[in-house]
NUVEX-420140 format. One record per residue (C-alpha): residue number from 1; residue in three letters; x, y, z. Coordinates in nm, 2 decimals, padded with zeros to 4 digits. Example, Ala and Ser with C-alpha at 12.3 -4.5 7.8 and 13.67 -1.06 7.14 Angstrom:
BEGIN
@k->1	r->Ala	X->01.23	Y->-00.45	Z->00.78
@k->2	r->Ser	X->01.37	Y->-00.11	Z->00.71
***
This chain:
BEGIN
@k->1	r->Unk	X->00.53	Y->17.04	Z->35.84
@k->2	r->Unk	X->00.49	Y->16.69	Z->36.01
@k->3	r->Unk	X->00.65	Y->16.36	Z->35.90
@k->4	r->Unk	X->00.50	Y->16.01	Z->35.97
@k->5	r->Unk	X->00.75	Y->15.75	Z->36.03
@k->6	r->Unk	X->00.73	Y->15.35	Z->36.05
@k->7	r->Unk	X->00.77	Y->15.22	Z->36.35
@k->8	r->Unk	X->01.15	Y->15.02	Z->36.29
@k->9	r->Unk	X->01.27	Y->15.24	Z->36.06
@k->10	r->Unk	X->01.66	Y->15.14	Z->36.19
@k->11	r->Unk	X->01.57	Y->14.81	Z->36.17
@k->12	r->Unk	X->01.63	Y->14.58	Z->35.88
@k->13	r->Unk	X->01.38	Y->14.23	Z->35.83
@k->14	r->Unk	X->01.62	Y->13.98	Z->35.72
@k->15	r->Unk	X->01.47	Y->13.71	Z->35.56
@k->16	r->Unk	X->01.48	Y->13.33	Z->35.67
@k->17	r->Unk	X->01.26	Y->13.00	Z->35.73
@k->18	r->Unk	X->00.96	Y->12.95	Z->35.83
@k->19	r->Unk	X->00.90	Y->13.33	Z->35.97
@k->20	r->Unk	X->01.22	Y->13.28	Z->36.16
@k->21	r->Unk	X->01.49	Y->13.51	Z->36.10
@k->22	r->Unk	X->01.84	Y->13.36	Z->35.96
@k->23	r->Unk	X->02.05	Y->13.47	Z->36.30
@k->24	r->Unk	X->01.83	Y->13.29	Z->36.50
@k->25	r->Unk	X->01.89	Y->12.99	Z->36.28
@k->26	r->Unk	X->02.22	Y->13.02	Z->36.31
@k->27	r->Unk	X->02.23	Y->13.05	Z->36.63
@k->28	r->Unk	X->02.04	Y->12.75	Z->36.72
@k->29	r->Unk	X->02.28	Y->12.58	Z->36.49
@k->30	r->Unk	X->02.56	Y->12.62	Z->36.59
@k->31	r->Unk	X->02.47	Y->12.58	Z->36.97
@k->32	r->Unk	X->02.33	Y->12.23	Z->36.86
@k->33	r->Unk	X->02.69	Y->12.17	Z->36.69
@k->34	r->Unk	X->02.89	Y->12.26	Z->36.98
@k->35	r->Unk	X->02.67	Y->12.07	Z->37.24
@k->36	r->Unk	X->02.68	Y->11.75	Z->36.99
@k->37	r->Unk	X->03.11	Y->11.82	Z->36.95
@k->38	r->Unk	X->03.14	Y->11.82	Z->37.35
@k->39	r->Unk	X->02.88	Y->11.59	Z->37.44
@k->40	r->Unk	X->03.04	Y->11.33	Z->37.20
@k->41	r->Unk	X->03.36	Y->11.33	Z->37.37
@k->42	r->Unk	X->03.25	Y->11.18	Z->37.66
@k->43	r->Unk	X->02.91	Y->10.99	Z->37.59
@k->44	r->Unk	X->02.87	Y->10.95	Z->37.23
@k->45	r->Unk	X->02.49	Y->10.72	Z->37.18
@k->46	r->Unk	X->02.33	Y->11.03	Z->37.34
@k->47	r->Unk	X->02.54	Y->11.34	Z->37.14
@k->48	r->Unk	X->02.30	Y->11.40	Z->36.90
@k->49	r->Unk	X->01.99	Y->11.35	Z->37.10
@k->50	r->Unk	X->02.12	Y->11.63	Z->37.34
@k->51	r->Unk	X->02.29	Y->11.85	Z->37.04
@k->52	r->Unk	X->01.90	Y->11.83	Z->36.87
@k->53	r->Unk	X->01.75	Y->11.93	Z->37.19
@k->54	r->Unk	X->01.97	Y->12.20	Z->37.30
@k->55	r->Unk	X->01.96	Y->12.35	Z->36.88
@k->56	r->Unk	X->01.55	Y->12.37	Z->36.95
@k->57	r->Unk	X->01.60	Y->12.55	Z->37.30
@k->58	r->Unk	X->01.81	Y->12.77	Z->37.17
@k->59	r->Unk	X->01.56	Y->12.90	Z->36.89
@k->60	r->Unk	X->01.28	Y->12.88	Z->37.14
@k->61	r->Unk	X->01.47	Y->13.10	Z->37.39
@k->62	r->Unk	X->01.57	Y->13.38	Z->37.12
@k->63	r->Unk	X->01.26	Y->13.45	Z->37.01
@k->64	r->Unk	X->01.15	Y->13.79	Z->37.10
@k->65	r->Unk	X->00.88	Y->13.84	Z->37.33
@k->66	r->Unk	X->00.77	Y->14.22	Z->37.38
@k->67	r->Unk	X->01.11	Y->14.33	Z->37.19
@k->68	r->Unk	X->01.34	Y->14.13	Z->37.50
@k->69	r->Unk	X->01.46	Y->13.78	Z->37.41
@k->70	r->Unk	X->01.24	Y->13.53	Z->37.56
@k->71	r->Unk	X->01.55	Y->13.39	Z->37.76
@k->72	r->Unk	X->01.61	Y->13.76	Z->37.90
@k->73	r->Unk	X->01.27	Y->13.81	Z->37.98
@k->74	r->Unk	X->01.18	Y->13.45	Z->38.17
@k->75	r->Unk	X->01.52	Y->13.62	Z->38.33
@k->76	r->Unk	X->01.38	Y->13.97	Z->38.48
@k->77	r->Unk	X->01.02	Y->13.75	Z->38.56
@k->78	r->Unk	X->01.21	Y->13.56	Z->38.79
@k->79	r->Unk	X->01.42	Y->13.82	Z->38.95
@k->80	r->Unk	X->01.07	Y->13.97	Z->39.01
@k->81	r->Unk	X->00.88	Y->13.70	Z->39.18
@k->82	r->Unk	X->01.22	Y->13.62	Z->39.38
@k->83	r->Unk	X->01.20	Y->14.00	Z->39.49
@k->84	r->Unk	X->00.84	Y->14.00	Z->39.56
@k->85	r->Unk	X->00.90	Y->13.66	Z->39.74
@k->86	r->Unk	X->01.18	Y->13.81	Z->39.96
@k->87	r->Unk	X->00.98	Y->14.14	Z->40.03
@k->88	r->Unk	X->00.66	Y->13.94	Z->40.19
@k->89	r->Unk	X->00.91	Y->13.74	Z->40.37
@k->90	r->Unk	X->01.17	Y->13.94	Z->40.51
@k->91	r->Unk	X->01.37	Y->13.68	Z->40.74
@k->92	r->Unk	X->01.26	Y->13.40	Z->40.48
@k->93	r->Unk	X->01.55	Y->13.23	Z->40.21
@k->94	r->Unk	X->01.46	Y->13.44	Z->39.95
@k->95	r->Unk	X->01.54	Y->13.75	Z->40.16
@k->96	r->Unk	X->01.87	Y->13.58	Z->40.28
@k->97	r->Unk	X->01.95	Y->13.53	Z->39.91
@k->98	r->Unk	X->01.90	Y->13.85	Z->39.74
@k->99	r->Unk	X->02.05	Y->14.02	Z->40.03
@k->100	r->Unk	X->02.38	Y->13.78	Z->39.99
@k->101	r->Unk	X->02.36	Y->13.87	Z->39.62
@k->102	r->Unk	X->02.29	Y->14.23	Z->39.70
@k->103	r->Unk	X->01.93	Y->14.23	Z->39.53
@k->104	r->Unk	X->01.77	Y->14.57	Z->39.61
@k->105	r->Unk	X->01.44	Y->14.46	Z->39.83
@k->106	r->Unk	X->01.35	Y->14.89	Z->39.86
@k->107	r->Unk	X->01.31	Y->14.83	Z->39.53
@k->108	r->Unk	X->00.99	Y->14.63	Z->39.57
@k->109	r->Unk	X->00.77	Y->14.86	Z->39.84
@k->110	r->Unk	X->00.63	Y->15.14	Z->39.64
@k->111	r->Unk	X->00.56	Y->15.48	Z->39.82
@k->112	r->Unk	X->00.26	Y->15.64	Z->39.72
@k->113	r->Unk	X->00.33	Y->15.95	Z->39.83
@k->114	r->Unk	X->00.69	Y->15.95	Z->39.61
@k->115	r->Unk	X->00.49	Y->15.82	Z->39.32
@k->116	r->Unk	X->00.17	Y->16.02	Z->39.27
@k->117	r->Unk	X->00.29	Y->16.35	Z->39.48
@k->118	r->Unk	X->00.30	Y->16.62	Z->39.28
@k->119	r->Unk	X->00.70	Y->16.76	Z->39.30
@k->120	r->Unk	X->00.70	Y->17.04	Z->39.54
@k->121	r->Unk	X->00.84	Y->17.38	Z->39.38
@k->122	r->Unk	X->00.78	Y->17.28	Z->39.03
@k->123	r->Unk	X->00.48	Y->17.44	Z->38.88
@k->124	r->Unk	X->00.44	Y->17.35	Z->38.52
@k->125	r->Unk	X->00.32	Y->17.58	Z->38.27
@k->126	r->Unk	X->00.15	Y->17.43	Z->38.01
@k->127	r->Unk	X->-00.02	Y->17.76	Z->37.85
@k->128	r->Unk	X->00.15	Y->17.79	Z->37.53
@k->129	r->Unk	X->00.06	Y->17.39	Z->37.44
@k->130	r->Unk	X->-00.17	Y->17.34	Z->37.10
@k->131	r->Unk	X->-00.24	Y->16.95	Z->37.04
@k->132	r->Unk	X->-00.41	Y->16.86	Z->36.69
@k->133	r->Unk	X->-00.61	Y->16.57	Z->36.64
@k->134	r->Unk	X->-00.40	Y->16.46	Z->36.36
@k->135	r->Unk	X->-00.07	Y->16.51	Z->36.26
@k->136	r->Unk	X->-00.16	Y->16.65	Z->35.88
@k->137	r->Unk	X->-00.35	Y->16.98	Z->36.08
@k->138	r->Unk	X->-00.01	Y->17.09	Z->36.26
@k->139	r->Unk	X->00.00	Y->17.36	Z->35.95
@k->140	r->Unk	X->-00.32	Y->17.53	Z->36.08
@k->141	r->Unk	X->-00.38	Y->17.77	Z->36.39
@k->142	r->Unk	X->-00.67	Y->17.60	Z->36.50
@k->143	r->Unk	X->-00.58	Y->17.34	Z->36.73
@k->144	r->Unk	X->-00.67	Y->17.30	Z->37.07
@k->145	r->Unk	X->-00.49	Y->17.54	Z->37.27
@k->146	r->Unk	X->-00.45	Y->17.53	Z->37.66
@k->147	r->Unk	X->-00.48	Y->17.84	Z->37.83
@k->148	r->Unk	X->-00.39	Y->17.91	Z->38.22
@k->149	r->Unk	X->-00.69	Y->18.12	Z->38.27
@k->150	r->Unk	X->-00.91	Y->18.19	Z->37.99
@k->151	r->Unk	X->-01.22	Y->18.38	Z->38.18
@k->152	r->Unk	X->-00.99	Y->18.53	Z->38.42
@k->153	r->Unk	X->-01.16	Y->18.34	Z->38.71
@k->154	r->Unk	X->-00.89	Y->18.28	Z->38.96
@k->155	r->Unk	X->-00.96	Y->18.16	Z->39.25
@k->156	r->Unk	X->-00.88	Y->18.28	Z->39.60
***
């Protein structure tokens, strides 16, 4: 018995405008609203200029981009290219400023060895494994099943 799911079956779609859900309307509201109320304390011909502006940025930064907020991913890219940056250059001011922030720079040198090593003392036994070509065929005993040695032909 196999069940196919969708693929955001927790998640609801909540209708808005324009293809643009209603929370990040909101949000960009609101953030437009408060930028106008405190910009317009101190210089007032400019308020709404800078409350429009800072409402668009706000809906152009909440957009999801590869299921991260588009704020949160421009975030980790730069983290990234200021690791990168820091690693080429060891003694240069990127390195001084992730160490003073306590960026991890080990982080950034992979180890090939570490990575594509096969994990000593852990032999994996994948003999009793059947795979189907479709879900729908998991009821049958006919799948293709993966044997340790099927002719017996160890070798020395």
């Amino acid at each position: 018995m196999s069940a196919v799911f969708k693929s955001h079956v927790l998640r609801r779609d909540e209708k808005g405008f324009a293809g643009i859900p209603f929370k990040r309307l909101l949000l960009a509201a609101v953030s437009g609203g408060l930028t106008y109320t405190g910009i317009r304390l101190t210089a007032s011909s400019y308020a709404i200029a800078i409350g429009i502006v800072v409402g668009i940025v706000s809906l152009i930064l909440s957009s999801t981009q590869g299921g991260l907020p588009r704020w949160q991913r421009w975030g980790y890219g730069l983290r990234g290219w200021w690791l990168l940056r820091a690693a080429r250059q060891p003694e240069g001011l990127a390195a001084q400023l992730a160490r003073l922030f306590d960026l991890p720079l080990h982080l950034m040198q992979l180890d090939a060895q570490q990575l594509f090593g096969a994990a000593a003392g852990n032999a994996w036994n994948i003999g009793e494994w059947v795979t189907f070509s479709q879900a729908a065929d998991a009821d049958r005993d006919d799948g293709l099943a993966l044997l340790d040695d099927p002719y017996g032909m160890t070798s020395p």
